[in-house]
C-alpha positions in Angstrom: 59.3 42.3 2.3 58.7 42.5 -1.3 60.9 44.5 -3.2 59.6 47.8 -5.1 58.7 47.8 -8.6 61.3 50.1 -10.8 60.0 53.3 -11.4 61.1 54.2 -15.1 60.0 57.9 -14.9 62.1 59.5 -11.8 66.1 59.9 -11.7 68.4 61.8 -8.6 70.5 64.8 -9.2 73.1 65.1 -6.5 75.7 67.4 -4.9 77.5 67.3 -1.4 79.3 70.2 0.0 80.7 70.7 3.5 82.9 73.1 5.0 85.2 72.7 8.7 83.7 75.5 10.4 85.1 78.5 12.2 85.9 77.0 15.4 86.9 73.3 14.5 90.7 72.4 14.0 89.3 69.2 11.9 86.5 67.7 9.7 84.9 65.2 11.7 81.6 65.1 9.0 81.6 62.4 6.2 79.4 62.8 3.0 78.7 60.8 0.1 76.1 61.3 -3.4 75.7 59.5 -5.9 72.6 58.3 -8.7 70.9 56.0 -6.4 72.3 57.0 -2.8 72.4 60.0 -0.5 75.1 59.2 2.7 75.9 61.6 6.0 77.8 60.5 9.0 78.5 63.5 11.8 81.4 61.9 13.8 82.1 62.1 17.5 84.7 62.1 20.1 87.0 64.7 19.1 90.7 63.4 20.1 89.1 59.8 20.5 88.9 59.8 16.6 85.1 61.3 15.4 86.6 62.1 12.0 87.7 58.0 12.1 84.5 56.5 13.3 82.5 58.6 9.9 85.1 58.1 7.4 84.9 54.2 8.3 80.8 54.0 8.3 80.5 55.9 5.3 83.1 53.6 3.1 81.3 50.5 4.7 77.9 51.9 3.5 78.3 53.0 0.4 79.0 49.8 -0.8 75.6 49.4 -1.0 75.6 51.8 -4.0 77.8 48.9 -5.9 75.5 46.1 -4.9 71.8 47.1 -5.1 70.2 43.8 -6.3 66.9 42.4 -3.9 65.6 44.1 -1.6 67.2 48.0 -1.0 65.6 48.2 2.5 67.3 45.5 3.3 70.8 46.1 2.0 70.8 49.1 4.2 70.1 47.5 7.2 72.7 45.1 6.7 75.0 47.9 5.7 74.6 49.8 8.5 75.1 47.0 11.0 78.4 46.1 9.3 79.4 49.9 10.0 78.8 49.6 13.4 80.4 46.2 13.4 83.3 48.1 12.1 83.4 50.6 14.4 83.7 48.2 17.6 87.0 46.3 16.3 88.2 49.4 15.7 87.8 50.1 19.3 88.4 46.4 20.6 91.5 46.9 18.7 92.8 49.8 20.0 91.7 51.6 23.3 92.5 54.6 22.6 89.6 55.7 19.9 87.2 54.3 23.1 84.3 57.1 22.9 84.0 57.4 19.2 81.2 57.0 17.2 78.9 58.6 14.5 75.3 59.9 13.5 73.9 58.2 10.0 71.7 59.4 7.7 71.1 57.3 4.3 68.5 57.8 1.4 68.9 54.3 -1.1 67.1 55.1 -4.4 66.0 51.7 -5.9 64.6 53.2 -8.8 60.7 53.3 -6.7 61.4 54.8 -3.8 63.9 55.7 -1.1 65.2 53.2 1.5 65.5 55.3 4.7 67.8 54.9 7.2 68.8 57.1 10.3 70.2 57.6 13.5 71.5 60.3 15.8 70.4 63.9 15.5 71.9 64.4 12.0 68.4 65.3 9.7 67.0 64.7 6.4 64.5 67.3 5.2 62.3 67.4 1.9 60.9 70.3 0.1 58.1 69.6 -1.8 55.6 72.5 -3.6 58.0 75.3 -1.6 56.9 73.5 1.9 59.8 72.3 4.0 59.6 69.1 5.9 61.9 67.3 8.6 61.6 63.4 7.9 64.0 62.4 10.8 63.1 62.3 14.3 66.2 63.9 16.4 67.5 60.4 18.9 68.5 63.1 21.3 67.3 64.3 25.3 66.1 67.5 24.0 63.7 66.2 21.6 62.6 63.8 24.0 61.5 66.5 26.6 59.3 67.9 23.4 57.9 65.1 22.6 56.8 65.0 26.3 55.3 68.4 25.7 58.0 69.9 28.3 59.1 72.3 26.3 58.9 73.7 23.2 60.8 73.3 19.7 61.9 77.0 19.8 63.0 76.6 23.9 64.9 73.1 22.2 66.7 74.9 20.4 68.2 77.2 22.9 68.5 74.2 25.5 71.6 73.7 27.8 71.6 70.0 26.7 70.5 70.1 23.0 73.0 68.4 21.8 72.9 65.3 24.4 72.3 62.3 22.3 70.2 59.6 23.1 71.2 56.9 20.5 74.3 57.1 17.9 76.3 54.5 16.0 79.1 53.7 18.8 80.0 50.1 17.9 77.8 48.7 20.4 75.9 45.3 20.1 72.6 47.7 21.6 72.8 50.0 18.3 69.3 50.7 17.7 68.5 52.5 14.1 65.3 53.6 12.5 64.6 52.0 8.7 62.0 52.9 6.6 60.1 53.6 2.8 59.4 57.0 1.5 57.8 57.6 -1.3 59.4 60.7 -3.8 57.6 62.6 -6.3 59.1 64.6 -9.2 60.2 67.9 -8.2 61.3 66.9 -4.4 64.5 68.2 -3.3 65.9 66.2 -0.2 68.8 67.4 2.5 71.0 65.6 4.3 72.9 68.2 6.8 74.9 67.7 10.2 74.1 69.2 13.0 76.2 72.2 12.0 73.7 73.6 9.8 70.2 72.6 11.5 72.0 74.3 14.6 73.0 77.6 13.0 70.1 77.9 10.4 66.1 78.1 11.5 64.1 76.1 9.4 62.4 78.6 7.0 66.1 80.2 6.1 66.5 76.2 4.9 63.8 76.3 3.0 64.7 79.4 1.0 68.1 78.3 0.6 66.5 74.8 -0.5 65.0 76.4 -3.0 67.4 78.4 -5.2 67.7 77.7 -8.5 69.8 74.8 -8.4 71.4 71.9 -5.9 74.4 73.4 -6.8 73.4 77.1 -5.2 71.6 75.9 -3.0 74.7 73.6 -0.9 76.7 76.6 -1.2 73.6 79.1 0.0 73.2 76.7 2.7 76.8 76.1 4.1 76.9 80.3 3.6 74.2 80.5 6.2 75.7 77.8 8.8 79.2 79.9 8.9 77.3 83.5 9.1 75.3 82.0 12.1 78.3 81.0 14.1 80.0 78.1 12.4 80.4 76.7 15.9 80.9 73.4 14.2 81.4 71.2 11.0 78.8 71.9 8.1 77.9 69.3 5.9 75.4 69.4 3.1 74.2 66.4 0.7 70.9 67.4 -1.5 69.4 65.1 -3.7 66.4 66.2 -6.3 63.7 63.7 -8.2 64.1 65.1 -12.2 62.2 63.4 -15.3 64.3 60.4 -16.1 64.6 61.8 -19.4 66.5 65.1 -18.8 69.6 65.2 -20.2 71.8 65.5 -17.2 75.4 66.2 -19.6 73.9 68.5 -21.3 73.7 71.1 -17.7 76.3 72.4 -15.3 75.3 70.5 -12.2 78.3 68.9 -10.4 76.8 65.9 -10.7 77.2 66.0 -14.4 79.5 63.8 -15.4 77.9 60.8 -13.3 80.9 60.4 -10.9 79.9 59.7 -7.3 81.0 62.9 -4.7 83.0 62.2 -1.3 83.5 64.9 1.0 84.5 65.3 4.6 86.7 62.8 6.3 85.9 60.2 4.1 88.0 61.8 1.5 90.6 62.2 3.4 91.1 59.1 4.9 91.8 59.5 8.4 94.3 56.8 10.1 93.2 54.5 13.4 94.9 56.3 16.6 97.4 54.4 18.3 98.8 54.9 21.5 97.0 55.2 25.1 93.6 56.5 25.3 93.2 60.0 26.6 90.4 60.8 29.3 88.6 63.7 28.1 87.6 64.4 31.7 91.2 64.6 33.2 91.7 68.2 33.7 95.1 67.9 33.2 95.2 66.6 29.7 96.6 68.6 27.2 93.9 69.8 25.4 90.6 71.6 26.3 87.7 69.7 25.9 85.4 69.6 22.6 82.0 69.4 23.3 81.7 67.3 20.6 83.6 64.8 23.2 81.4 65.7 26.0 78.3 64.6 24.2 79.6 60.9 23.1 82.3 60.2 25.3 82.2 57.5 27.8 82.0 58.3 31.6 83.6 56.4 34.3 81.3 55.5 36.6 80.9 58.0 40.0 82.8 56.4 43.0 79.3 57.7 45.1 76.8 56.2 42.9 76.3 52.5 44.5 75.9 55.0 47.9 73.3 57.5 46.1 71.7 54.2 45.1 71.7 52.7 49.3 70.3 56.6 50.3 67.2 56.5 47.8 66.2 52.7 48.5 66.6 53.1 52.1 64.8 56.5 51.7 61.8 54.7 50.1 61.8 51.6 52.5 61.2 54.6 55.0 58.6 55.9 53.1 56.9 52.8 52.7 57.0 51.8 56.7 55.4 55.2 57.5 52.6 55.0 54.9 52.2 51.3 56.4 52.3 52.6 59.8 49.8 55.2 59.5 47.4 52.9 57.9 47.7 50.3 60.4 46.9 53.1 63.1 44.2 54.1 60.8 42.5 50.7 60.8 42.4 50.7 64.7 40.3 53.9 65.1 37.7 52.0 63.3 35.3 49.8 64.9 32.4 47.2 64.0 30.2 45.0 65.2 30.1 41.2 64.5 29.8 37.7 66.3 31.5 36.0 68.8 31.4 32.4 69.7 27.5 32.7 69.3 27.2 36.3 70.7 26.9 39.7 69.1 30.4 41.3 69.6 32.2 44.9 69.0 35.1 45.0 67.7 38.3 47.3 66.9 39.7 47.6 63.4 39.0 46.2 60.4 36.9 43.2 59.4 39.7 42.0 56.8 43.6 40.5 58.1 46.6 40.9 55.9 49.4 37.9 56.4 51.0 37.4 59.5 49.1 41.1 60.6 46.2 41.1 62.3 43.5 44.3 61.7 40.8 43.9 64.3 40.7 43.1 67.6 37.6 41.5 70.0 36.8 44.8 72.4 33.6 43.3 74.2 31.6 40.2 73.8 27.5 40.9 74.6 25.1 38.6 76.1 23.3 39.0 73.0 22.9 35.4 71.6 22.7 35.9 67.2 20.7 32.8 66.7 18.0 34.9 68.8 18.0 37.9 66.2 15.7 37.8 63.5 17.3 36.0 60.3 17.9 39.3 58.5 19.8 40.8 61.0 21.8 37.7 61.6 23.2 37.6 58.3 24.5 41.4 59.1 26.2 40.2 61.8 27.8 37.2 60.7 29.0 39.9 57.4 29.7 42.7 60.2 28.0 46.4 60.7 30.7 49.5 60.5 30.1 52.1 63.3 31.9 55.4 63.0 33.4 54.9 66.7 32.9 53.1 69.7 30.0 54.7 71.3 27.9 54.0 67.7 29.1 50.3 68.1 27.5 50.0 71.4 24.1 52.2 70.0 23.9 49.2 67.2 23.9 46.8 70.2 21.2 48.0 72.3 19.4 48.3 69.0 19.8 44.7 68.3 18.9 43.7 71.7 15.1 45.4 71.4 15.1 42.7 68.3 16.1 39.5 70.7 12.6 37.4 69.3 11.2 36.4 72.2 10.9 32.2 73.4 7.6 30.6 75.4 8.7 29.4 78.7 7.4 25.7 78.1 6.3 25.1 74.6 5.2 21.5 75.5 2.5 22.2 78.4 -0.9 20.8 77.8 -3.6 23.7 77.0 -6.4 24.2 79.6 -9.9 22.5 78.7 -12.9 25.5 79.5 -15.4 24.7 82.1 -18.6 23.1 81.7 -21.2 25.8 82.4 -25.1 24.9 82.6 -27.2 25.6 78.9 -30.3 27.3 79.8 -33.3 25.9 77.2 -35.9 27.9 75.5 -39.2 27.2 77.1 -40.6 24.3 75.7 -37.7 23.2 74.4 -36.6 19.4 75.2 -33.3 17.9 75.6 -33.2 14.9 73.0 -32.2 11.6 75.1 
C-alpha cells in the first residue's frame, strides 16, 4: 500500500470528555486526542478488570501517535494487534482478569487522510454540511439481525440482546478488526463515543449536539444528553474537527489549545492488574451482583447437557433422513414400466434407475412378446423403457405392442410356382413362324 501524500491544507482540533455515569461504581471507558490521532476503548468484564483491559490498549496504541513514519494504515494495524497481544498475557498471567476485554475505535491523521480502525460496538460518526453519518458497522447480534432485514434499527434499539457483542478485543489469537481509509474535508467534525452515549442519545439529538458552536460545547452537550437519558453506563466522548491548517489554534479557547495530547477515562488513572483467584460472574453466591457489562463479555463454562443436546438433534435428523428415504423408496415401487427381458418385452415395478447396494425396480411379468419382432422404433423404447402410470396401463402398452409383432413368411426359401401353359388362339390367317 502506498502511503498518502501530505496534505498541507487540513489540521485536527481535538477534545475528549467522559463522565462515569449514574449507575457505574467505576470508569471502565479509555479516551485519548491528540493532532494526528483520535483513540476510544469501552472496556469489559466488570470485576474481571474492563477498566484494565482499555487503559492497557489505549497506552499500547497511542504510541502510534509518537511513531508515524511509513505507512499510517499500517502502523495501526500493527498497533492494535500488539494491544490485543497485550491483553492475553495479562490474562495468561493472571486468571483472574479471564473475561476482560475492550471495544476500539481509532482515527490516525497522516496529514491526507484518516487511518480507520474499529471493533466492537463503540461508533465513530461524521457530520459534514449539518448531515450526521455513522462510519462504523456495530460487531454485535443485534446489528446482525438488521442487516438480515429481521428487524428494524428503531426495534435494535429497544432489543433484549442489543448489547450482545459479536467480535471485541479479548486477547484472543481469532481477534478480527476492520481497517480502513477515509477521506476528510474541511469543516468535518468526527465522534468517537462508547456505547453509553449512542445508547442514551437518538441520532438526530447527536447531530445537534455535534453541531454547537464548538468541540468544546459540543463534548459537554453531548455527555449532558447521555446522563439526562439514563446514564445507565460510562459516557465517553472524543471529537475531532478538520480546520484550515493556517488557523491560529493559540490564539482560541479550545482545550486543545495548547497542543498537549488529552487522556481521559481509565487510562488516566492507571488501573493495576488484579491478583488473586478469578471470580465466576455466574456463581450466584458471589459477592456482588452481576454487571451486565460482565454478562455481555464474560466467558461461559460450557453446559454439562450440551454434548447430549448435540446426540438428540443428530439422532433427530438421522430419523428424519430414514423416513424421507423410506417414503421415497415406497414411492418408487408404486411406479411401474415397461422394458425387456432376456429378449422379451417385460413389465416392471419401480424405477428404471438403482442407487448402490439398493435396488428400485423389480421384474413383475415377462411377455411372450420377442423385441427383435417390434418394428425398430419401438424397439429402441423398449430397450430405454416406457413409464405407465400403474399396472393396468403397463399391461395396455403390451397388448399395444403385440398388434405391432411384424409378421415372418413361413418358408422364405420355397421355390415360386411356374403358370400353366394355356393354348394361343391365332388371328385368322395368321401363321405360326417355324
Amino acid at each position: 500500500m502506498t502511503t498518502p501524500v501530505s496534505n498541507p491544507g487540513l489540521a485536527l482540533h481535538y477534545t475528549a470528555l467522559t463522565d462515569v455515569g449514574l449507575r457505574r461504581s467505576n470508569n471502565q471507558d479509555s479516551g485519548y486526542a491528540s493532532p494526528h490521532l483520535l483513540l476510544l476503548a469501552d472496556g469489559m468484564g466488570g470485576a474481571a478488570a474492563g477498566d484494565l483491559a482499555s487503559s492497557e490498549a489505549v497506552t499500547i496504541i497511542r504510541a502510534v501517535d509518537d511513531d508515524r513514519g511509513g505507512d499510517a494504515l499500517d502502523h495501526l494495524a500493527d498497533a492494535v494487534d500488539a494491544a490485543n497481544r497485550r491483553l492475553g498475557d495479562l490474562i495468561q498471567a493472571d486468571p483472574a482478569v479471564e473475561g476482560m476485554g475492550t471495544t476500539i475505535e481509532a482515527m490516525l491523521w497522516d496529514g491526507e487522510k484518516f487511518a480507520v480502525g474499529h471493533i466492537g460496538d463503540s461508533r465513530a460518526y461524521r457530520l459534514r454540511d449539518g448531515r450526521l453519518t455513522q462510519l462504523s458497522a456495530d460487531h454485535t447480534f443485534v446489528q446482525s439481525l438488521v442487516d438480515e432485514g429481521r428487524i428494524t434499527r428503531e426495534e435494535a434499539r429497544h432489543h433484549p440482546h442489543r448489547s450482545l457483542l459479536l467480535r471485541a478485543m479479548l486477547g484472543r489469537d481469532d481477534f478480527e478488526a476492520d481497517f480502513s481509509w477515509l477521506q476528510p474535508q474541511l469543516g468535518d467534525r468526527y465522534l468517537l463515543c462508547s456505547d453509553g452515549l449512542s445508547d442514551m442519545v437518538e441520532d438526530p439529538a447527536i447531530a445537534e449536539a455535534l453541531a454547537s458552536a464548538s468541540i468544546d460545547v459540543a463534548a459537554t452537550e453531548l455527555v449532558r444528553l447521555a446522563l439526562e437519558g439514563g446514564g445507565a453506563d460510562n459516557v465517553t466522548v472524543v471529537i475531532g474537527e478538520m480546520v484550515a491548517a493556517d488557523s491560529d489554534l493559540a490564539e482560541s479557547d479550545l482545550a486543545c489549545a495548547d497542543g498537549r495530547p488529552q487522556l481521559v477515562g481509565a487510562a488516566a488513572e492507571s488501573p493495576q492488574p488484579r491478583r488473586g483467584v478469578a471470580v465466576d460472574v455466574h456463581d450466584s453466591t458471589a459477592s456482588f451482583s452481576s454487571d451486565p457489562e460482565e454478562l455481555r463479555y464474560a466467558p461461559r463454562a460450557p453446559s454439562k447437557w450440551r454434548f447430549a443436546r448435540w446426540g438428540v438433534a443428530v439422532l433427530i435428523l438421522l430419523v428424519a433422513l430414514g423416513a424421507a428415504a423410506w417414503y421415497a423408496y415406497q414411492w418408487t415401487q408404486d411406479q411401474y414400466f415397461v422394458s425387456e427381458s432376456n429378449g422379451n418385452v417385460a413389465i416392471y415395478r419401480g424405477v428404471d434407475a438403482d442407487l448402490p447396494f439398493i435396488t428400485l425396480r423389480n421384474l413383475e411379468t415377462r411377455t411372450d412378446v420377442v423385441v427383435d419382432a417390434l418394428p425398430s422404433f419401438q424397439q429402441g423404447q423398449i430397450r430405454d423403457g416406457i413409464e405407465a402410470t400403474d399396472l393396468a396401463d403397463a399391461e395396455q402398452i403390451v397388448r399395444d405392442l403385440r398388434e405391432n409383432v411384424v409378421t415372418q413368411p413361413a418358408d422364405p426359401t420355397a421355390t415360386p410356382a411356374v403358370p400353366t401353359p394355356t393354348d394361343t388362339v391365332l388371328p385368322p390367317g395368321s401363321t405360326v413362324a417355324p
